[in-house]
C-alpha positions in Angstrom: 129.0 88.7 110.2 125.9 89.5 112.2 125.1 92.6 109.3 125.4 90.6 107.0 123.2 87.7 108.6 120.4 90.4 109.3 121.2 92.1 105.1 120.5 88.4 104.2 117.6 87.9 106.1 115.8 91.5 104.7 116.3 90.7 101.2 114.7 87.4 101.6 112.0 88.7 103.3 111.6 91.3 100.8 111.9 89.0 98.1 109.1 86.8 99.7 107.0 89.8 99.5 107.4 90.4 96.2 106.9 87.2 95.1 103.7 87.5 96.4 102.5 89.9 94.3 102.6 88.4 91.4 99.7 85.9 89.9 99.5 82.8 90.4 101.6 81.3 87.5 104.0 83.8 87.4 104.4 82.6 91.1 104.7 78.5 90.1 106.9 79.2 87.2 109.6 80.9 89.2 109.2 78.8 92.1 109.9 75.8 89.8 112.7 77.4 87.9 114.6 78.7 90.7 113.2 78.3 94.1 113.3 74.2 94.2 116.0 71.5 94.9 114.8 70.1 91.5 114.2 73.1 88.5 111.8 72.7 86.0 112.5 72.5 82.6 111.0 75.2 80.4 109.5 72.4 78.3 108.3 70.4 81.2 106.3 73.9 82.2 105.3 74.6 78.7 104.0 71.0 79.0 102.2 71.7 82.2 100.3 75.1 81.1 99.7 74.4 77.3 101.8 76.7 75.7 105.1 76.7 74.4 108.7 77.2 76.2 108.9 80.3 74.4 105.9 81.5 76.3 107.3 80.3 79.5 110.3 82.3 78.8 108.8 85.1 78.1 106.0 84.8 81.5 109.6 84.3 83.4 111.3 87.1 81.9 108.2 89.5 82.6 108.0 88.0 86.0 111.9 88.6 87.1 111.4 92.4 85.6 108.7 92.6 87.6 110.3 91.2 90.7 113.2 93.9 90.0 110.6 96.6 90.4 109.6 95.7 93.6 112.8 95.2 95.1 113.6 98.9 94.0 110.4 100.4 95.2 111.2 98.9 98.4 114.6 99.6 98.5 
């Protein structure tokens, strides 16, 4: 139990990390999607940045990928 505590506690950190490197709206739009109590909407974001939800998709999309990468490298 305590391994895993400590296994949880590393990939969140790590994940914070990553986070971190990405730009600023990259950042909000994932934090709104999937970091919050209450998610954003991709319409409500597309709403919020002036473009449309396919754009917000596709900023997500990128992001996560990204995210992915630096969880490997620091793997």
């Amino acid at each position: 139990m305590v391994e895993r505590a400590e296994w949880d506690e590393t990939v969140t950190a790590d994940l914070a990390e990553a986070v971190l490197k990405l730009d600023a709206r990259s950042q909000d739009i994932l934090k709104s999607r999937w970091m919050t109590e209450d998610k954003a909407t991709l319409h409500e974001l597309a709403a919020k940045y002036s473009v449309s939800a396919e754009r917000i998709r596709q900023i997500e999309e990128n992001a996560i990928r990204k995210l992915r990468g630096f969880m490997a490298s620091a793997a």
